[in-house]
FIVO-834335 format. One record per residue: residue number from 1; residue in three letters; x, y, z of N, C-alpha, C in turn. Coordinates in Angstrom, 2 decimals, decimal comma. Layout:
% residues N
+-----+-----+---------+---------+---------+---------+---------+---------+---------+---------+---------+
:   k :   r :     n_X :     n_Y :     n_Z :    ca_X :    ca_Y :    ca_Z :     c_X :     c_Y :     c_Z :
+-----+-----+---------+---------+---------+---------+---------+---------+---------+---------+---------+
: NUM : Ala :       X :       Y :       Z :       X :       Y :       Z :       X :       Y :       Z :
...
+-----+-----+---------+---------+---------+---------+---------+---------+---------+---------+---------+
//
This chain:
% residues 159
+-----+-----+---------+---------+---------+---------+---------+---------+---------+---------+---------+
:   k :   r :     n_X :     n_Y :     n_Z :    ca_X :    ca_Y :    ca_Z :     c_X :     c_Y :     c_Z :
+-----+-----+---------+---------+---------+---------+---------+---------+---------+---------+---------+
:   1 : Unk :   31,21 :   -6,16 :   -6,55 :   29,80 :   -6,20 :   -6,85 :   29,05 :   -6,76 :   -5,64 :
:   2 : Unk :   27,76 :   -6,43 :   -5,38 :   27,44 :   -6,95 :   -4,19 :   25,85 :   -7,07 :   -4,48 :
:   3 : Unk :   25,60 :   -7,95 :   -4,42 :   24,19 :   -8,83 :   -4,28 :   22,87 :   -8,86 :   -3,36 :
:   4 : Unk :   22,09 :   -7,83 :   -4,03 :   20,92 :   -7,89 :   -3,16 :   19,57 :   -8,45 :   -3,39 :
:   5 : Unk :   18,64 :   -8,72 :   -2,40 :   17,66 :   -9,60 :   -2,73 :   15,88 :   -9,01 :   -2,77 :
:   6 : Unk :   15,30 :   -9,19 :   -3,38 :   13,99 :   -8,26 :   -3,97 :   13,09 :   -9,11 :   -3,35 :
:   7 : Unk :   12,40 :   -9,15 :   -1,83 :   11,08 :   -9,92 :   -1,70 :    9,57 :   -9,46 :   -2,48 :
:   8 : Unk :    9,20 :  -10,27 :   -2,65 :    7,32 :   -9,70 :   -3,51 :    6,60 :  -10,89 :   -3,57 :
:   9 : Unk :    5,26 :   -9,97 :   -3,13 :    4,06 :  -11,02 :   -2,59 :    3,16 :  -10,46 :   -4,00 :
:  10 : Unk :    2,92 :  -11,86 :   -4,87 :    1,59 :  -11,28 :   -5,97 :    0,68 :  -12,04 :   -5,58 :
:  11 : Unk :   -0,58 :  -10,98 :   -5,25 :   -2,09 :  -11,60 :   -5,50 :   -2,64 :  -12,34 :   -6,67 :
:  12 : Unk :   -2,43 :  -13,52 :   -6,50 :   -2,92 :  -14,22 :   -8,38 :   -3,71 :  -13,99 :   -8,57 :
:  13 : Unk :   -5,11 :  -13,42 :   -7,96 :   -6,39 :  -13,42 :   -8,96 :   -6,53 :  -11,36 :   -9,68 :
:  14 : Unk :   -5,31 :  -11,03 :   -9,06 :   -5,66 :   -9,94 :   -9,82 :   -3,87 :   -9,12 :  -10,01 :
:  15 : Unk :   -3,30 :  -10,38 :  -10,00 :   -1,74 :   -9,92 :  -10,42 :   -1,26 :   -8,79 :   -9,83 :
:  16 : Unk :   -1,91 :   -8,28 :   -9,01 :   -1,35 :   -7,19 :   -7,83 :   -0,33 :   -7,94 :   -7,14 :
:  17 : Unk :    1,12 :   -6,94 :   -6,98 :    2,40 :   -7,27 :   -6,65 :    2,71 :   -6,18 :   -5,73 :
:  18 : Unk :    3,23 :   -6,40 :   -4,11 :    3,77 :   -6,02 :   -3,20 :    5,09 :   -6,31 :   -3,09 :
:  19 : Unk :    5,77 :   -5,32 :   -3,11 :    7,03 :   -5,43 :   -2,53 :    7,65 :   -5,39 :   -0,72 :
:  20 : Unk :    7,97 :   -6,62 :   -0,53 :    8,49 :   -6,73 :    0,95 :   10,06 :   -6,57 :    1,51 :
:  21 : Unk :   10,34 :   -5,62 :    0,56 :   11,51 :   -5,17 :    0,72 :   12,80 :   -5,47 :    0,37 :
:  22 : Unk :   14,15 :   -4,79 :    0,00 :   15,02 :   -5,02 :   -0,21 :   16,10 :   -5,13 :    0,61 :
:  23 : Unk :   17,25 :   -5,96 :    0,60 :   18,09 :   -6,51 :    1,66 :   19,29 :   -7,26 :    0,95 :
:  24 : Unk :   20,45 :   -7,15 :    1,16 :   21,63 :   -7,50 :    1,12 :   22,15 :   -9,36 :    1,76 :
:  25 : Unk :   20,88 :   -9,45 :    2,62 :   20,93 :  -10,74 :    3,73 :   19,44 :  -11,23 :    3,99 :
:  26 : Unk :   18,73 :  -11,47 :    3,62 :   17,65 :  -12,20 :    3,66 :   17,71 :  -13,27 :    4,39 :
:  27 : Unk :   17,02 :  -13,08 :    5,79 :   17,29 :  -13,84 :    7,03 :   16,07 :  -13,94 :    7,57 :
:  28 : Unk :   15,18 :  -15,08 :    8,08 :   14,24 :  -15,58 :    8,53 :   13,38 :  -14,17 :    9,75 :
:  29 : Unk :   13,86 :  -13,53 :    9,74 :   13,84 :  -12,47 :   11,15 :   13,35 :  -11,83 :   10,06 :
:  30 : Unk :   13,91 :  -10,89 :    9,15 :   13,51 :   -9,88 :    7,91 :   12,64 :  -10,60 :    7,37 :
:  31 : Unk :   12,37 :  -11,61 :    6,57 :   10,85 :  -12,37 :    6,23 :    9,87 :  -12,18 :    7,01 :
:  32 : Unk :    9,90 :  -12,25 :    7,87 :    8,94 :  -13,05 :    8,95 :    8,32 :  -10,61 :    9,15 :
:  33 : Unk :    9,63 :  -10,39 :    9,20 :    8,72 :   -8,65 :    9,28 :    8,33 :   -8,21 :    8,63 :
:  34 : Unk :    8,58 :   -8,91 :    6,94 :    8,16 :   -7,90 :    5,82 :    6,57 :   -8,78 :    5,41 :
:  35 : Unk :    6,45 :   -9,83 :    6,09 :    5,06 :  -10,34 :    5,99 :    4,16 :   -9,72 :    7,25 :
:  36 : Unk :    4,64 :   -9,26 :    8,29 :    4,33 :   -8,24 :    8,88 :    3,47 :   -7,08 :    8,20 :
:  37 : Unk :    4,51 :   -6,61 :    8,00 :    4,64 :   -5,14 :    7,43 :    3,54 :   -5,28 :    6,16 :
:  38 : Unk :    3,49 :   -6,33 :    5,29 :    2,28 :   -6,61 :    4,28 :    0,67 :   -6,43 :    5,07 :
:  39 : Unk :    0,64 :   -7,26 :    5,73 :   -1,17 :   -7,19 :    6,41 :   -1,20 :   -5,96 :    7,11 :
:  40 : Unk :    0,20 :   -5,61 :    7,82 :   -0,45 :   -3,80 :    8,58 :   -0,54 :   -2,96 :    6,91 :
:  41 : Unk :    0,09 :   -2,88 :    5,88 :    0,34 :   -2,06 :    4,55 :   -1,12 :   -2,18 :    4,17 :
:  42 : Unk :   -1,11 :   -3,59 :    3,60 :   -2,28 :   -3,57 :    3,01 :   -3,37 :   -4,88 :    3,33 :
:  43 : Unk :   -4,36 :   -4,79 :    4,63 :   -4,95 :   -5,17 :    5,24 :   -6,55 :   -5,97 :    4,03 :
:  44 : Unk :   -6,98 :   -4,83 :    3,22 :   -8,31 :   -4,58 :    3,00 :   -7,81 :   -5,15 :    1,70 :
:  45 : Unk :   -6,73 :   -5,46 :    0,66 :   -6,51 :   -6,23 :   -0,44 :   -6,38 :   -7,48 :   -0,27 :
:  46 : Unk :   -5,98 :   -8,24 :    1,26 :   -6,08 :   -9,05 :    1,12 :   -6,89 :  -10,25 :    1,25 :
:  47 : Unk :   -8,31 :   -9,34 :    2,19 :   -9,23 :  -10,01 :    2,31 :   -9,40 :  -11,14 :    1,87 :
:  48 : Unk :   -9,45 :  -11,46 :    0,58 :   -9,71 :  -12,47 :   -0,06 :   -8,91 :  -13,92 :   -0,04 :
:  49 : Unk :   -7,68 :  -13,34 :   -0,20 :   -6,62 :  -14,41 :   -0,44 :   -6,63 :  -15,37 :    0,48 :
:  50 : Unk :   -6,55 :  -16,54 :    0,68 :   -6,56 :  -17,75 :    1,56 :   -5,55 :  -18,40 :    1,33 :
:  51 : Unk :   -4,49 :  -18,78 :    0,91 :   -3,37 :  -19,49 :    0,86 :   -1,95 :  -18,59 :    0,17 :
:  52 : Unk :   -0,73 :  -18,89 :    0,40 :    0,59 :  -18,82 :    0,31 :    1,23 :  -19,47 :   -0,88 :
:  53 : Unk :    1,25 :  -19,14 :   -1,65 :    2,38 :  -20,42 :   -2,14 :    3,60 :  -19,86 :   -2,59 :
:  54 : Unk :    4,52 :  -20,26 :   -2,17 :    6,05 :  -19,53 :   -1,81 :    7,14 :  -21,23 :   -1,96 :
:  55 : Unk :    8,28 :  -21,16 :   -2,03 :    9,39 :  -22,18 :   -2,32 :    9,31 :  -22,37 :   -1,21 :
:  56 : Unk :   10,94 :  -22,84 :   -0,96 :   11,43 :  -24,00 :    0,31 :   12,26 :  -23,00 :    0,75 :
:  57 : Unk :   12,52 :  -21,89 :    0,61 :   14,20 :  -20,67 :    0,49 :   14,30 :  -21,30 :    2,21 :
:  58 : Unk :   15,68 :  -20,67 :    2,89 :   15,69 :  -21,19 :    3,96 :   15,17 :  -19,59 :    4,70 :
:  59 : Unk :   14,61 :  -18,74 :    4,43 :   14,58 :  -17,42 :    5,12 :   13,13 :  -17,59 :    4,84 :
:  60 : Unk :   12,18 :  -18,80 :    4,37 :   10,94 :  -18,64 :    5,17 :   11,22 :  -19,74 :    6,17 :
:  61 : Unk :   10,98 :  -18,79 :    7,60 :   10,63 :  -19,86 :    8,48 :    9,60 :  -19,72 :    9,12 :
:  62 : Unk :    9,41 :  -20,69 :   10,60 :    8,29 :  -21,03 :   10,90 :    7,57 :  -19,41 :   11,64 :
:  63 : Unk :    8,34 :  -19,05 :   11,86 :    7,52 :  -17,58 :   11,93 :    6,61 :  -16,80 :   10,97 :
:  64 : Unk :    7,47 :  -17,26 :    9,91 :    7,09 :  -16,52 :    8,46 :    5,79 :  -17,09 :    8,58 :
:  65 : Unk :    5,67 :  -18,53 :    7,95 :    4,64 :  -19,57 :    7,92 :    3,18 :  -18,93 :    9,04 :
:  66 : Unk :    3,88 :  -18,14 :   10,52 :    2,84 :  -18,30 :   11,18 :    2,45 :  -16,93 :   11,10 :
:  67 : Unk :    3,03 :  -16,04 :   10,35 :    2,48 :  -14,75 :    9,85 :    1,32 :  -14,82 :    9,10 :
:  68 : Unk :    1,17 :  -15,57 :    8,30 :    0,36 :  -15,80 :    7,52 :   -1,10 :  -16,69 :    7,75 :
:  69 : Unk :   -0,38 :  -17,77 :    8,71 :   -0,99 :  -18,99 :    8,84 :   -2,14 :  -17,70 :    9,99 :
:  70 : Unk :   -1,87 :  -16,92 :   11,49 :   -2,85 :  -15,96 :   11,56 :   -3,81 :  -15,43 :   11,32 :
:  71 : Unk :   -3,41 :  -14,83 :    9,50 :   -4,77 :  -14,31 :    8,94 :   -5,38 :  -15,56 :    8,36 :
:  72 : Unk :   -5,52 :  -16,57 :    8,40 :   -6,08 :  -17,67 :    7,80 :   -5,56 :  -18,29 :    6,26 :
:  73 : Unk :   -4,75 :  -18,23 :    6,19 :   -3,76 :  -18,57 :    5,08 :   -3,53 :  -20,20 :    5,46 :
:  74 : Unk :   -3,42 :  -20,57 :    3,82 :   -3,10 :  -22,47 :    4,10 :   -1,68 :  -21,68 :    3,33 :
:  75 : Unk :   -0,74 :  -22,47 :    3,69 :    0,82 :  -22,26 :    3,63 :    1,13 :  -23,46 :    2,50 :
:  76 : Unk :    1,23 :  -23,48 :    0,58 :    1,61 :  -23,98 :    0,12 :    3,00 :  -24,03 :   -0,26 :
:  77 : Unk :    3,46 :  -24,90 :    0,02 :    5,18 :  -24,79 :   -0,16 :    5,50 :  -25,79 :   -1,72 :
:  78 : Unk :    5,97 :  -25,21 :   -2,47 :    6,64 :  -25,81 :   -4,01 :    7,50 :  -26,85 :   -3,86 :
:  79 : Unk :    7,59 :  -27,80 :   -5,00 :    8,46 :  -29,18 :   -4,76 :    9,46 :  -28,00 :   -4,91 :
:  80 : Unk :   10,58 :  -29,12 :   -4,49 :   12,36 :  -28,52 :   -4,71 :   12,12 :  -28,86 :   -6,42 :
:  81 : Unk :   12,76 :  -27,74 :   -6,48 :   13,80 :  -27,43 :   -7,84 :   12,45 :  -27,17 :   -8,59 :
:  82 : Unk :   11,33 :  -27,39 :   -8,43 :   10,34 :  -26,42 :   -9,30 :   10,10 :  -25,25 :   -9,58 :
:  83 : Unk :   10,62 :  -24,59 :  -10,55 :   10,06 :  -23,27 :  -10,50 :    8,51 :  -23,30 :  -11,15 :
:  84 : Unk :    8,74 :  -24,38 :  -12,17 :    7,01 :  -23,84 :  -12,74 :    5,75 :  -24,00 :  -11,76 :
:  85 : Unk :    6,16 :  -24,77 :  -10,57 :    4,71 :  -24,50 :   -9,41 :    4,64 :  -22,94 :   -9,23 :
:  86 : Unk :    5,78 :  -22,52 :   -9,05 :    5,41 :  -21,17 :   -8,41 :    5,65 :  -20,03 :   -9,74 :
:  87 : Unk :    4,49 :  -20,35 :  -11,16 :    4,69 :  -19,65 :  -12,61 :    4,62 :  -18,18 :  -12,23 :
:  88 : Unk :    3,36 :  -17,76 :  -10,85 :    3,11 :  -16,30 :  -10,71 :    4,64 :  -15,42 :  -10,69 :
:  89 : Unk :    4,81 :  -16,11 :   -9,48 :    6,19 :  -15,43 :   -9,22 :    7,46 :  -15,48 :  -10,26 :
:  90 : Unk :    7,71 :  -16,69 :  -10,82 :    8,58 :  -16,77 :  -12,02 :    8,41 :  -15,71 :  -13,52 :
:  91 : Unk :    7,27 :  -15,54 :  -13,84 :    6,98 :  -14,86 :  -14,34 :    7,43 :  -13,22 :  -14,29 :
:  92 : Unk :    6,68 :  -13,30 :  -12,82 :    6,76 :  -11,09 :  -13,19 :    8,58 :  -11,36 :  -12,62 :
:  93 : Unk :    9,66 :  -12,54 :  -12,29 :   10,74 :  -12,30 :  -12,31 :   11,56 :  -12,04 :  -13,50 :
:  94 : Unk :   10,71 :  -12,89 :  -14,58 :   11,75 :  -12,30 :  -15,80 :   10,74 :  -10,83 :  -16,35 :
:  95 : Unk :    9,77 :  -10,71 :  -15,76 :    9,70 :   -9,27 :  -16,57 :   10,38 :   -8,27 :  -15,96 :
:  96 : Unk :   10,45 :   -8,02 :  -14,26 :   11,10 :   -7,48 :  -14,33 :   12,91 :   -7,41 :  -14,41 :
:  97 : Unk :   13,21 :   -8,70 :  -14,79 :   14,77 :   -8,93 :  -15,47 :   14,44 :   -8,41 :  -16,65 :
:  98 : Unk :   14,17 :   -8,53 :  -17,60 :   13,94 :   -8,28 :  -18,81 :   13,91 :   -6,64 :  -19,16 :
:  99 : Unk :   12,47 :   -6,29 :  -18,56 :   12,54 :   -4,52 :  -18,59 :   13,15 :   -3,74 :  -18,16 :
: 100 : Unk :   13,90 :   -4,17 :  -16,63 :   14,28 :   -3,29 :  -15,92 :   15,98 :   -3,82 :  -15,34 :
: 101 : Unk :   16,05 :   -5,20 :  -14,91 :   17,63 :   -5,12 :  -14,09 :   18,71 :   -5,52 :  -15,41 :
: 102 : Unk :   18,19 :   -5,81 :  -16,58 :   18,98 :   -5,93 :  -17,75 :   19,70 :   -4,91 :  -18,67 :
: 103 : Unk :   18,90 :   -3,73 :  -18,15 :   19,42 :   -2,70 :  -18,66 :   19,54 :   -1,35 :  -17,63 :
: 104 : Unk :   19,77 :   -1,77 :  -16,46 :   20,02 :   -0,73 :  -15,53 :   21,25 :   -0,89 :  -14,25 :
: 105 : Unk :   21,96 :    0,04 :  -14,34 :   23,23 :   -0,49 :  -13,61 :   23,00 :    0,48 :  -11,78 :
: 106 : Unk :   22,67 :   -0,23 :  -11,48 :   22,47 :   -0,61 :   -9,75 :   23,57 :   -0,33 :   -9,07 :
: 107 : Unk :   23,36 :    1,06 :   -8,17 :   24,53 :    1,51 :   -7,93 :   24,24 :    1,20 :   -5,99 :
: 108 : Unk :   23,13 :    1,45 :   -5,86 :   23,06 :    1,02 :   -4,25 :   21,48 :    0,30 :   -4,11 :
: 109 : Unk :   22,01 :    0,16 :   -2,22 :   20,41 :   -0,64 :   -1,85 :   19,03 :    0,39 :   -2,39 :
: 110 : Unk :   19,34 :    1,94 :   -1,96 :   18,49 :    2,96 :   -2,30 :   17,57 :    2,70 :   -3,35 :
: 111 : Unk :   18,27 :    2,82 :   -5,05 :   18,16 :    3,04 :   -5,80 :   17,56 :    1,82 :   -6,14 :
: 112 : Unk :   17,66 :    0,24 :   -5,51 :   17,45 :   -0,48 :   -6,10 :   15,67 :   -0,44 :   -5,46 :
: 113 : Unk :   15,35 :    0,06 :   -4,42 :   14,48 :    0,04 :   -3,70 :   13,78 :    0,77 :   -4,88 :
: 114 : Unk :   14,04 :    2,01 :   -4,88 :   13,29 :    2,98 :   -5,71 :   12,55 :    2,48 :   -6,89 :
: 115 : Unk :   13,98 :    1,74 :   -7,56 :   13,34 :    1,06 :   -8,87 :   12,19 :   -0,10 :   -8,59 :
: 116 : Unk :   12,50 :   -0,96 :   -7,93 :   11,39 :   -1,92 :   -7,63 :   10,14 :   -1,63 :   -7,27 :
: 117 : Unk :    9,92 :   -0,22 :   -6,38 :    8,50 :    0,49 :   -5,99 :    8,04 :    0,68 :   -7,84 :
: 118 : Unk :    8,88 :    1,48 :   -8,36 :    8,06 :    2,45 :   -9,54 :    7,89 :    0,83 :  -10,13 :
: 119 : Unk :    8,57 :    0,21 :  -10,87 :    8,79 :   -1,19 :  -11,58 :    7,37 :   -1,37 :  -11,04 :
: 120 : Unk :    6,75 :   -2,07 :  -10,13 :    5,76 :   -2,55 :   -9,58 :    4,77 :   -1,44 :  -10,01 :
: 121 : Unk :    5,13 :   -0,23 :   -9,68 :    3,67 :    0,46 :  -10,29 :    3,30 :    0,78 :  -11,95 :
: 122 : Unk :    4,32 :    0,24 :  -12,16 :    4,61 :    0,44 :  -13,97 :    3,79 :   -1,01 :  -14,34 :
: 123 : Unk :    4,60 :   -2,49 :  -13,32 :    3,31 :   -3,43 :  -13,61 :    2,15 :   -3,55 :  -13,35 :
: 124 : Unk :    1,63 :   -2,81 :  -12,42 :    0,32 :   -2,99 :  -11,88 :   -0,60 :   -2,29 :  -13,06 :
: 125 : Unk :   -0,25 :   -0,84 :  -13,33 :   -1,12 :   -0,53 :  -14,54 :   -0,51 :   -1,35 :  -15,83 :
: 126 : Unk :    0,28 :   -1,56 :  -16,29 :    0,34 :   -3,09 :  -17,03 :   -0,83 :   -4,19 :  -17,54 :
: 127 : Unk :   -0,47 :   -4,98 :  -16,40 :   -0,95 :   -6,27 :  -16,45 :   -2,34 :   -6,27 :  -15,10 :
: 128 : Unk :   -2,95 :   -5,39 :  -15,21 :   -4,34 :   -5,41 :  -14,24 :   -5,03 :   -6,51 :  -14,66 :
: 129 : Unk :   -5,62 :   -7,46 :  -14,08 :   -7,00 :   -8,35 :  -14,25 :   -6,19 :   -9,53 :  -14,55 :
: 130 : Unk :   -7,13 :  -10,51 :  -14,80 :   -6,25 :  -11,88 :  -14,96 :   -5,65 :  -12,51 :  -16,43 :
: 131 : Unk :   -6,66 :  -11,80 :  -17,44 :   -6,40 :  -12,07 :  -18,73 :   -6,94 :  -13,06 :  -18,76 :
: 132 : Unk :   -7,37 :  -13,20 :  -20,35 :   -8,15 :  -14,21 :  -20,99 :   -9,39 :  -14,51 :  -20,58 :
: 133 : Unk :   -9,78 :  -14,31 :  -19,56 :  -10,87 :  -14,81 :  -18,80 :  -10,69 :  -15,95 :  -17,87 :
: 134 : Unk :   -9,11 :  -16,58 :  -17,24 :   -8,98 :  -17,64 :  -17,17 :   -9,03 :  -16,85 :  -15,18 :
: 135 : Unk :   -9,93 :  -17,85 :  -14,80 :  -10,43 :  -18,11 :  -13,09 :   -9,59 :  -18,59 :  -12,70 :
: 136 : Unk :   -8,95 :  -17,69 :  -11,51 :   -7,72 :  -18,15 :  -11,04 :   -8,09 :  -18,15 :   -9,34 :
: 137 : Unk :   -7,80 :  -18,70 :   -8,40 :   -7,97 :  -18,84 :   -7,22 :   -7,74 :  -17,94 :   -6,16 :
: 138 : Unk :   -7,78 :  -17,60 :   -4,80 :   -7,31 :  -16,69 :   -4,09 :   -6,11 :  -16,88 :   -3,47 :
: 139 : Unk :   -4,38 :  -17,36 :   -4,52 :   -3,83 :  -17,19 :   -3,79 :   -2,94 :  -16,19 :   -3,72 :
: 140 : Unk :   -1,51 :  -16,34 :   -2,84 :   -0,55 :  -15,66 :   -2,53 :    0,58 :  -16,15 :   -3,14 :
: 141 : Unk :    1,25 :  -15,86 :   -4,12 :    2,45 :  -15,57 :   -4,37 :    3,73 :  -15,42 :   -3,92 :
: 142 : Unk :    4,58 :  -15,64 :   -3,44 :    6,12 :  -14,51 :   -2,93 :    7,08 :  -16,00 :   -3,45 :
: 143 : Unk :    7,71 :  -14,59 :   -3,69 :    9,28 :  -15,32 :   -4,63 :   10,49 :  -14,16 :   -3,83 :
: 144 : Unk :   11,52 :  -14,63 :   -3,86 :   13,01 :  -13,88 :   -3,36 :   13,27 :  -13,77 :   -4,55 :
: 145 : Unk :   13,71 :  -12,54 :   -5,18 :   14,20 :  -12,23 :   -6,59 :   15,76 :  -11,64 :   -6,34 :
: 146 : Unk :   16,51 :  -12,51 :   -6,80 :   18,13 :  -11,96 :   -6,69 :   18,72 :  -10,38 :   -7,61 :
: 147 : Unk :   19,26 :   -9,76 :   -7,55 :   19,46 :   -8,49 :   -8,44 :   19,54 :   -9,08 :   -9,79 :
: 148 : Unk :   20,23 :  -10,27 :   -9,81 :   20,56 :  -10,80 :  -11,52 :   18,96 :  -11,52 :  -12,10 :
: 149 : Unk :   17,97 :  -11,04 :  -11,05 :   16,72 :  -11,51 :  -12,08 :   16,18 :  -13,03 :  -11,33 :
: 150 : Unk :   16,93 :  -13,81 :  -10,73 :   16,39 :  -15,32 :  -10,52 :   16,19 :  -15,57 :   -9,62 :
: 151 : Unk :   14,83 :  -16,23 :   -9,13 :   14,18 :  -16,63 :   -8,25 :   15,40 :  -17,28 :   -7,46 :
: 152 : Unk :   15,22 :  -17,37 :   -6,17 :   16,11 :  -18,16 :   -5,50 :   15,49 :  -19,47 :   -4,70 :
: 153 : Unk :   16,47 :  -20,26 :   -4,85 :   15,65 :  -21,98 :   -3,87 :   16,57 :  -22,02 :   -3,05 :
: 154 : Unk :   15,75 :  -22,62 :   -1,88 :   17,20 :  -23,44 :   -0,81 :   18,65 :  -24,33 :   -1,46 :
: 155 : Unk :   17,83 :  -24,95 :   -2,14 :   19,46 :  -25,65 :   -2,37 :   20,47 :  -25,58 :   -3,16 :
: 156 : Unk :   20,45 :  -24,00 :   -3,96 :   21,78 :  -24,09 :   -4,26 :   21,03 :  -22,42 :   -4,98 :
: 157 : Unk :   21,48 :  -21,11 :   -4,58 :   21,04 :  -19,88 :   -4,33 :   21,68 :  -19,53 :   -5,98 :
: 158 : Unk :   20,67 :  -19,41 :   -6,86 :   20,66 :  -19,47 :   -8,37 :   20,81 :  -17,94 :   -8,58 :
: 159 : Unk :   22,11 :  -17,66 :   -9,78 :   22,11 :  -16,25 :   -9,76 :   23,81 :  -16,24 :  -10,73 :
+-----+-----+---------+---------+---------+---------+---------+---------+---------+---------+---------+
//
């Protein structure tokens, strides 16, 4: 069996979710391009957003940080072992554990790619707007999602 890792950036004030790609090795070099690859993708969505808030994983590094930190981003980093700071991202991880990697058997990197694009466009018409009416701020989101569904932290790679 072999273990791959799901990056995604959600916009909290309007639960829009980017996928930054899938990878077998999630290494500070591949972060640091798929936050790249986000502001050249989608430049004009993110206008708004002003801050980061992402874990401690060891594959953000200071590059990553200065990808962001660029477009004017404040870089919030989560206590250790919290997942509920970072609820955005925890969240659409068990939905998509729940809807989609719980009942689908993952045969390559391909396929897993594939699923995570449509998955994301299946949530976006979903869960559009913020719900309830509750005012939520301009930030940034990103979580490392393991194939078995769970967010991953630096200190001890949950899965």
């Amino acid at each position: 069996m072999r273990r791959y890792y799901v990056l995604v950036f959600i916009m909290v004030q309007t639960r829009e979710v980017f996928s930054g790609g899938v990878t077998a090795n999630p290494t500070g070099e591949w972060t640091t391009q798929a936050a790249r690859n986000l502001f050249i993708s989608h430049p004009e969505r993110l206008e708004d957003a002003r801050a980061l808030v992402r874990d401690r994983g060891r594959q953000f590094v200071a590059a990553f940080d200065d990808a962001f930190r660029t477009e004017g981003f404040q870089i919030l980093r989560t206590p250790a072992r919290t997942p509920v700071a970072n609820t955005f991202a925890e969240r659409w991880t068990r939905s998509i554990r729940r809807e989609l990697l719980d009942r689908t058997i993952i045969w390559n990197h391909r396929q897993l790619e594939r699923l995570v694009v449509d998955y994301i466009a299946h949530y976006g018409c979903k869960s559009s707007g913020s719900g309830y009416g509750v005012a939520l701020g301009n930030e940034l989101a990103v979580g490392t999602l393991g194939v078995d569904g769970h967010l991953l932290f630096p200190e001890a790679l949950l899965g």
